[in-house]
C-alpha positions in Angstrom: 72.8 102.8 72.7 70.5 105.3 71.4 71.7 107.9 73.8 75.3 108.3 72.5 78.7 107.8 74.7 78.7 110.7 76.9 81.1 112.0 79.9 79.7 109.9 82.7 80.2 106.9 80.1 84.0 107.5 79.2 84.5 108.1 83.2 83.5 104.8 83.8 85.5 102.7 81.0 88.8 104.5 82.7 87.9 102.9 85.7 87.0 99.6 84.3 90.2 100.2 82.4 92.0 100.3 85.4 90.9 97.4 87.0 91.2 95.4 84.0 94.8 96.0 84.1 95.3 95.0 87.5 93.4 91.7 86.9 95.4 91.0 83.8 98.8 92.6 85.0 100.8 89.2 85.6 99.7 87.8 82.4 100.7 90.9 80.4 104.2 91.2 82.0 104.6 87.2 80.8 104.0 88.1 77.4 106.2 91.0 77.1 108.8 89.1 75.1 109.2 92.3 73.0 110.7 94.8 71.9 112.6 93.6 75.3 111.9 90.4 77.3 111.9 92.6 80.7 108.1 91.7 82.2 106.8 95.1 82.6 104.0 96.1 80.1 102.0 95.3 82.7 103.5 96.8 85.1 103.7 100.2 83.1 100.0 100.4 81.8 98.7 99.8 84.7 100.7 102.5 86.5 99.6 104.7 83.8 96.0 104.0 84.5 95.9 104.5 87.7 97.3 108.0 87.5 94.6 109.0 85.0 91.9 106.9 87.7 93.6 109.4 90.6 92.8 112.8 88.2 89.6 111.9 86.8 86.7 114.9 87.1 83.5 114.3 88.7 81.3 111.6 86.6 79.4 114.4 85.7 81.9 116.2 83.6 82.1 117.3 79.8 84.2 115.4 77.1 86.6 118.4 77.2 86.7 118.7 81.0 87.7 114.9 81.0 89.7 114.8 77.9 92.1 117.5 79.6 92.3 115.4 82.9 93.2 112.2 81.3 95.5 113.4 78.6 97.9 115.2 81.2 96.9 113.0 83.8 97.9 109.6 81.3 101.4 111.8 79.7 102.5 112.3 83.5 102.1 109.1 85.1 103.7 107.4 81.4 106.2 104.9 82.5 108.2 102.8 80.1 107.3 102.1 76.3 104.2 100.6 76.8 102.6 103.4 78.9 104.5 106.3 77.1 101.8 104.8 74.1 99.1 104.1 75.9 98.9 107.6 77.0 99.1 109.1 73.5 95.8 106.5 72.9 94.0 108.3 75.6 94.9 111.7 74.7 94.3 110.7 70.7 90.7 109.1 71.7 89.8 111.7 74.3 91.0 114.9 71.2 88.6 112.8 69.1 85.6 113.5 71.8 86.6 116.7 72.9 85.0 118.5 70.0 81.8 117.5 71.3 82.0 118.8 75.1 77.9 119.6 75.2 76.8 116.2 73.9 77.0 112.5 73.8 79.6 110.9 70.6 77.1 109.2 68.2 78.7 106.1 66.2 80.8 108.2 63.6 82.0 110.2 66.5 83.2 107.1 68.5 84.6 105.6 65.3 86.7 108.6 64.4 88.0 109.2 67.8 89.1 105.6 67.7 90.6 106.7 64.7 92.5 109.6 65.9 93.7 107.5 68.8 95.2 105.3 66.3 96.8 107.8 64.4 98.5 110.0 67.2 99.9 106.5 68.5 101.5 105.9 65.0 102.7 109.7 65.2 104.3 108.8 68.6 106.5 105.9 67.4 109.7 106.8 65.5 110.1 103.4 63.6 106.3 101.6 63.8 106.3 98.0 63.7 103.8 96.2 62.4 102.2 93.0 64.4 102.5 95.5 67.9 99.7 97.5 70.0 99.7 100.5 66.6 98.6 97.1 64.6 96.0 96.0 66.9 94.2 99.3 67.2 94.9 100.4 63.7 92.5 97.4 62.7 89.6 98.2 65.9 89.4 101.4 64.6 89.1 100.7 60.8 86.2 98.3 62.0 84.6 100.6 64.1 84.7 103.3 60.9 83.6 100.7 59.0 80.3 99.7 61.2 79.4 102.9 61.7 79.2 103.6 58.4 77.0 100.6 57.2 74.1 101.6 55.9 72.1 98.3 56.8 70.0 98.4 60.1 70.8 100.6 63.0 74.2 101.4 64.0 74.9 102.4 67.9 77.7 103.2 69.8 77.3 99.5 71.4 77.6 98.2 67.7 80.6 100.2 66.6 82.5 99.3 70.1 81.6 95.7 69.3 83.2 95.9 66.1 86.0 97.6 67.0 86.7 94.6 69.8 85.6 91.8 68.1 88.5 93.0 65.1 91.2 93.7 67.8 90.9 90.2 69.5 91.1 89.0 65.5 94.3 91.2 65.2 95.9 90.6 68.8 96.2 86.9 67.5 97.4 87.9 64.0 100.5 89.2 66.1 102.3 85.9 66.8 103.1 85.4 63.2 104.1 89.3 62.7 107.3 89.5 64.6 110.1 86.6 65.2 110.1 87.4 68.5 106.5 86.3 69.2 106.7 83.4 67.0 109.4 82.1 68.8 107.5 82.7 72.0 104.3 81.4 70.7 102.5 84.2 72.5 100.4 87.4 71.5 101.7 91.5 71.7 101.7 92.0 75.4 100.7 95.9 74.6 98.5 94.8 72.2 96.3 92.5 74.5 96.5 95.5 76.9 94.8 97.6 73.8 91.9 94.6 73.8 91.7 95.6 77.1 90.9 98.8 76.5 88.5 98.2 74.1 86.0 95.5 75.8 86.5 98.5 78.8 84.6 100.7 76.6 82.1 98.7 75.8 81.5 97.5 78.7 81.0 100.7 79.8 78.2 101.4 77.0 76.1 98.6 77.8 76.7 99.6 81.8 78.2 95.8 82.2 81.7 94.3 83.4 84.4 93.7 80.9 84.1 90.3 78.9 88.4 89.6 78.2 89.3 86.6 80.4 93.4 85.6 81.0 94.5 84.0 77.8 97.2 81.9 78.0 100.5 82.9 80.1 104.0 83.8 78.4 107.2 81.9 78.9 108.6 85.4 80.7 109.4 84.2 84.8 109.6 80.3 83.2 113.1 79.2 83.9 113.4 76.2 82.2 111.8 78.0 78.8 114.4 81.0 79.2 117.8 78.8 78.9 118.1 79.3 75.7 116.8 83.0 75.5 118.9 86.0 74.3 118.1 89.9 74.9 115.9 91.2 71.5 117.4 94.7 73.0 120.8 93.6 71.3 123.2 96.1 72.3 121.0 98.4 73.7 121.9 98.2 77.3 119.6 101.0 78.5 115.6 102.6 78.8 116.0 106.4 79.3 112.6 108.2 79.9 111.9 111.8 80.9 109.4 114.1 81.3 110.1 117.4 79.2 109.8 120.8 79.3 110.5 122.6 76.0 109.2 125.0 73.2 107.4 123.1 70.6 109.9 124.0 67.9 112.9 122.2 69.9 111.0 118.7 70.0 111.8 117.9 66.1 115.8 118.4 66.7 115.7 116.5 69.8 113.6 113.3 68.6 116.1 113.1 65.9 119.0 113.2 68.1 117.5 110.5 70.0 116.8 108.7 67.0 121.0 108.2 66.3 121.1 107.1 69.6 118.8 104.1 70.1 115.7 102.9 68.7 112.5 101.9 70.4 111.6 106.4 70.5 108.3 107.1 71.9 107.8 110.7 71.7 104.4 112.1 73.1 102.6 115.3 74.6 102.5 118.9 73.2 102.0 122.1 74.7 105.4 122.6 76.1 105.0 119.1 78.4 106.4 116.3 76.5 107.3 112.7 77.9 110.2 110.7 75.6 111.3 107.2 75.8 114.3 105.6 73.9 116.4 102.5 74.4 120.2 103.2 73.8 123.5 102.4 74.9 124.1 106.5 75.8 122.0 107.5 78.5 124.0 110.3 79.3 123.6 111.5 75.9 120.0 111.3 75.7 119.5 113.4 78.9 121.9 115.9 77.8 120.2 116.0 74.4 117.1 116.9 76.7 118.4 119.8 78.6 119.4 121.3 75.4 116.2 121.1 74.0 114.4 122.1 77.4 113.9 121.1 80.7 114.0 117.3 81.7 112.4 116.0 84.8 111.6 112.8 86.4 114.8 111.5 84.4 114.7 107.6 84.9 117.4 105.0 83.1 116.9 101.5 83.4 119.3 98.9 82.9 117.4 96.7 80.5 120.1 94.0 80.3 119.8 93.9 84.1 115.9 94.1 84.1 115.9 91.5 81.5 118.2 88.9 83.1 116.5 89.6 85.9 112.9 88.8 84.3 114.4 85.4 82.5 115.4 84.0 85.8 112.0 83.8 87.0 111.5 87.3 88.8 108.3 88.3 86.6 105.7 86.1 87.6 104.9 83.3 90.0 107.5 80.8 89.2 110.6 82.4 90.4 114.1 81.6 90.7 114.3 83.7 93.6 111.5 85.8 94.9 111.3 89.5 95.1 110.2 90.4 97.8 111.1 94.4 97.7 112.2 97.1 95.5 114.0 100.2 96.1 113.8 104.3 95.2 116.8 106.4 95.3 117.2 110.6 95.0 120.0 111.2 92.7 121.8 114.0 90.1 123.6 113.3 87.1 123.2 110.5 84.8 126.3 108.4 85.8 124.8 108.7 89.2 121.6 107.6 87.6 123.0 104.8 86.0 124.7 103.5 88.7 121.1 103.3 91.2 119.5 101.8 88.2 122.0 99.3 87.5 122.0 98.1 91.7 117.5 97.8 90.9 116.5 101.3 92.3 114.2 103.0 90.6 115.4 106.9 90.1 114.3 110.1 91.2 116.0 113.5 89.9 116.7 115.6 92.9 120.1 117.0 94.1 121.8 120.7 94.4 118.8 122.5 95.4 116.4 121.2 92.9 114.8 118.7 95.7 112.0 116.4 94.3 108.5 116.8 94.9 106.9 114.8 97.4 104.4 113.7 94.7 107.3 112.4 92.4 108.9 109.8 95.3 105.2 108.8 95.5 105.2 107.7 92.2 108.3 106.4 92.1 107.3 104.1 95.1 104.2 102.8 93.0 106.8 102.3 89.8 108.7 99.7 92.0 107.2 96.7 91.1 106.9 95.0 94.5 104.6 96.1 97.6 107.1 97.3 100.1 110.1 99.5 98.7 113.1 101.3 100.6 114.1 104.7 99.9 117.0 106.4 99.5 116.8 109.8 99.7 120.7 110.6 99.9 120.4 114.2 101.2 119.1 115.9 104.7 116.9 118.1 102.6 114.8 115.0 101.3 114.7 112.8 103.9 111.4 114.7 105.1 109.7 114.8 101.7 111.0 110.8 101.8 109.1 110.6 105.0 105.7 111.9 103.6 106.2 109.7 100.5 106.1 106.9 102.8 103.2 107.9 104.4 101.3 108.7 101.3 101.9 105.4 99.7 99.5 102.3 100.4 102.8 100.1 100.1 105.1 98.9 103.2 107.8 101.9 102.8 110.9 101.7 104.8 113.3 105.1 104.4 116.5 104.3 104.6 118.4 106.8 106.3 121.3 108.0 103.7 121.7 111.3 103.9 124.5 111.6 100.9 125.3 110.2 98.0 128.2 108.1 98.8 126.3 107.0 101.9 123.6 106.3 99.3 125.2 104.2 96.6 127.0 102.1 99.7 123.6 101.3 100.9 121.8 100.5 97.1 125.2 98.1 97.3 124.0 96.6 100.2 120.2 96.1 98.8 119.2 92.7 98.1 115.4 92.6 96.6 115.3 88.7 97.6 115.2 89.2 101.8 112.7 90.7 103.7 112.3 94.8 104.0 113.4 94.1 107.4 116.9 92.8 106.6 117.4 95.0 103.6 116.6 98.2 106.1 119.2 96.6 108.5 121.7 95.7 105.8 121.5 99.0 103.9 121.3 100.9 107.1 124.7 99.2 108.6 125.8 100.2 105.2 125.1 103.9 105.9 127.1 103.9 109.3 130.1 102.5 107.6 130.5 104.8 104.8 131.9 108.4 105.4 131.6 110.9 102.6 133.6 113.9 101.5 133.6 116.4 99.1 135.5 119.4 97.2 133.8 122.5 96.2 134.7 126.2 94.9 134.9 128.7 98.0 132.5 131.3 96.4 134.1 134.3 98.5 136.6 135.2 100.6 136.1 133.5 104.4 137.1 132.5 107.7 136.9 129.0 108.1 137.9 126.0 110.6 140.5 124.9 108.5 142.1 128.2 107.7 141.2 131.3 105.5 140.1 131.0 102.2 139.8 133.1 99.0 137.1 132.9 96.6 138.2 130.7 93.8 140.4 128.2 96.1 138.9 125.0 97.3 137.3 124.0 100.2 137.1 120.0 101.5 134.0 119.3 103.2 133.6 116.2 105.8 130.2 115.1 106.6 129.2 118.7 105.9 132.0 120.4 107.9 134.9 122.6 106.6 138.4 120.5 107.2 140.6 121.5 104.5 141.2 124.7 101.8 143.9 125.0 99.4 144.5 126.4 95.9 145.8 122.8 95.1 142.3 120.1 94.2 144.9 117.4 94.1 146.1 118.2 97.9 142.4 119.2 99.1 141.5 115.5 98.1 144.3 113.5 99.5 143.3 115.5 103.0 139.6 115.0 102.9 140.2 111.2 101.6 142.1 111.1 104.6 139.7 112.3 106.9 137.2 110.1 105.7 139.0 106.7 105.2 139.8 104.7 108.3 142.4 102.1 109.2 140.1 99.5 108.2 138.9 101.6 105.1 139.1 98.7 101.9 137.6 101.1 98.9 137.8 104.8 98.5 135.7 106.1 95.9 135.7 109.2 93.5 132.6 110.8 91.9 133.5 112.8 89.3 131.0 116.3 88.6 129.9 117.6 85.2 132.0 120.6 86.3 135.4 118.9 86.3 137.7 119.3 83.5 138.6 115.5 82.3 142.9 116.5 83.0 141.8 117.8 86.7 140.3 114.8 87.3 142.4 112.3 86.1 145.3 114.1 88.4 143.0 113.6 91.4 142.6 110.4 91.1 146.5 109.8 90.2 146.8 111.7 93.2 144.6 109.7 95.6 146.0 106.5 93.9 149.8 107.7 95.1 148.7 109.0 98.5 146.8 105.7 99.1 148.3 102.8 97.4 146.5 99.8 99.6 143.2 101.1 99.5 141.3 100.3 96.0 140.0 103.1 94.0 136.5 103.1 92.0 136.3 106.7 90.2 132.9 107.3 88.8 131.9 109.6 86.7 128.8 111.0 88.1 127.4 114.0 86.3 126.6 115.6 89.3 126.5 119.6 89.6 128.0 122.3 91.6 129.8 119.2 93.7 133.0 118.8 91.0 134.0 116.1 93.2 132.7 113.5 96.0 134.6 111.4 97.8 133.6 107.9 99.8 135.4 105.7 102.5 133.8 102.1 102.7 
């Protein structure tokens, strides 16, 4: 290609990109055998794609103009280990270009930026591993430098791509015999096929063609009767924790090694006081409080990989199922117990609560990040359920918003979700749910008042019933055993206590010794939710 790899060139490899993923989603997710056999590399890149495809410039734009788009673009829409990567790739490849904003990337350019791209990945990873995606690009791009240095004949951009994907496809299959896992599995790096990927994008993007990769052969993830046998690689590691990050530059070294003691499989990308970090561990709560230490998390999401995983070895990734998923779910939620808890029923988690409301834009993408076409929402308070609403609306899946207007109501209706029946029944189901829950809670009177339920001074507590004032005392112990009360009917089988970041661990444990006496036939589940400014919340089903 004598004319270089310009702007308009790039533009069009993201988009091929993009739909390269999607045709090759299912047989990436039945590869993904490691680091966790969960069936969402896929998934992930894809996602990842498609919210650089949604931010791209006009074709018409510079290197630099492009380069700024995809790199935020690619660290915003990251979702799990394998598009946390990816989207240091794109921001390494597109860094390598960006020096070049007037003119097209000649083959040294290209070569180098491939380069780069491979470095910043290795950069990203705490612990790399070789025979994984940093393995299969690592080996493109030394090909690519290598071609575009030859002295014999012409060298073109076409030439140095060709090299660089013709090594990769040689490397993707080197991967089987790299790691036990794949061995085992007989099968190639899920992330690193979706590197291939990438690559015959490009070039088919230089010669102005469709990309060459066709579907190699399918994983054993979603094949029940090869998954018997099968045990989690994840080990003890119960949980994915991934959050966007907002923090000084300086804090980011502290912080990656604090998440470093806590779990392994640490992704760590971004700069500029916007990061996006990944880790596996068995102390989700830790690794978001190590966040908002360092800076300010958002779009806070913890997985249960255990649950994901078991989930995927039934059958659930692919087309031979044990049960078919018909539908996934999306719930608002504070607090990383809280977070925990939606995860572990199959939501997918938003950050929102206590007058930090999520963004219209983030349920949107949470929506796409369920991995099914029609999803229910939960937004579990009044002041989301509009922003839920537009979500909906926004989203070219089947969305169905559920109408929880608390947490308690919330979690009693994730209970209720069963991603097996139709949206239909699940909205029923989770809906009835709803109506049978009632939900209290005890908070700090902030001043001296006039209420329903008495005067108050500031400091005493208040007990709130479906938002209205019924109780205040200087006593938590006694405020709770009224509003449980309130809320619990004849019938009422479980009474449940959420427990704030606020609450000292002795007040708590005497409100729930406290409920336990006032109540003794009614079971109590205390949770310890993380929430703030609520200390406690308290749930009749």
């Amino acid at each position: 290609m004598a004319s270089g790899f310009d702007g308009p060139t790039l533009h069009r490899a993201m988009t091929l990109y993009a739909e390269a993923l999607r045709f090759h989603r299912e047989e990436l997710n039945s590869l993904n055998v490691y680091p966790v056999p969960d069936g969402d590399t896929g998934t992930n890149m894809l996602h990842t794609q498609e919210a650089v495809t949604a931010a791209l410039p006009p074709e018409e734009a510079g290197f630099q103009e492009l380069g700024e788009a995809i790199s935020r673009s690619s660290l915003m829409g990251a979702r799990g280990n394998s598009g946390v990567i990816l989207s240091q790739v794109l921001r390494g490849f597109c860094r390598g270009l960006s020096a070049l904003p007037g003119q097209p990337a000649g083959p040294q350019e290209l070569a180098a930026a491939l380069s780069r791209a491979s470095e910043e990945a290795y950069g990203a990873v705490a612990r790399p591993v070789e025979g994984t995606v940093l393995s299969v690009l690592r080996d493109a791009a030394g090909a690519a430098r290598a071609r575009a240095g030859d002295v014999v004949g012409e060298v073109d951009c076409d030439a140095v791509l060709e090299a660089a994907l013709t090594e990769g496809r040689a490397s993707l299959g080197r991967t089987t015999e790299a790691l036990p896992a794949l061995r085992d599995a007989r099968v190639v790096d899920a992330g690193g096929k979706g590197i291939v990927l990438l690559l015959d994008a490009l070039l088919a993007a230089a010669r102005d063609e469709e990309p060459s990769e066709a579907i190699g052969k399918l994983g054993p993830v979603g094949r029940p009767e090869e998954n018997e046998a099968r045990t989690n690689p994840a080990g003890t590691l119960q949980f994915e924790v991934q959050y966007l990050l907002e923090a000084e530059d300086g804090a980011i070294s502290g912080l990656r090694t604090a998440l470093g003691r806590l779990g392994d499989s640490l992704v760590v990308v971004g700069g500029g006081g916007l990061y996006n970090f990944h880790v596996h561990t068995n102390e989700p709560g830790e690794a978001v409080e190590a966040g908002l230490e360092a800076g300010r998390p958002r779009n806070i999401s913890i997985v249960d990989l255990a649950r994901q995983s078991s989930a995927c070895l039934a059958g659930q990734a692919r087309d031979v199922r044990a049960a078919e998923q018909t539908c996934g779910m999306v719930a608002v939620s504070e607090g990383d117990g809280l977070a925990r808890a939606f995860a572990s029923l199959g939501a997918v988690v938003v950050a929102g609560g206590s007058g930090d409301d999520p963004l219209v834009d983030d349920l949107v993408a949470a929506i796409e990040a369920a991995p099914d076409r029609a999803v229910l929402v939960l937004p579990n308070h009044p002041d989301v359920v509009a922003a839920a609403e537009l979500a909906a609306g926004r989203s070219p899946k089947r969305v169905l918003v559920v109408p929880a207007r608390s947490i308690i109501s919330g979690i009693a209706a994730a209970t209720a979700f069963n991603p097996t029946i139709s949206p239909e029944e699940n909205a029923q189901a989770m809906a009835e749910a709803v109506d049978g829950s009632r939900a209290g809670e005890l908070a700090r009177a902030e001043r001296d008042a006039s209420t329903p339920a008495g005067a108050v001074r500031s400091g005493e507590w208040l007990g709130l019933v479906d938002g209205e004032i019924v109780s205040v005392g200087r006593e938590v112990a006694e405020v709770a055993v009224e509003v449980a009360g309130r809320v619990a009917g004849e019938d009422c089988e479980l009474l449940t206590l959420v427990v704030g970041s606020e609450a000292p661990e002795g007040q708590a444990r005497a409100v729930g010794a406290a409920l336990e006496k006032a109540f003794p036939r009614w079971e109590l589940a205390v949770l310890a939710g993380g929430q703030r400014r609520r200390p406690y919340l308290i749930g009749a089903e």
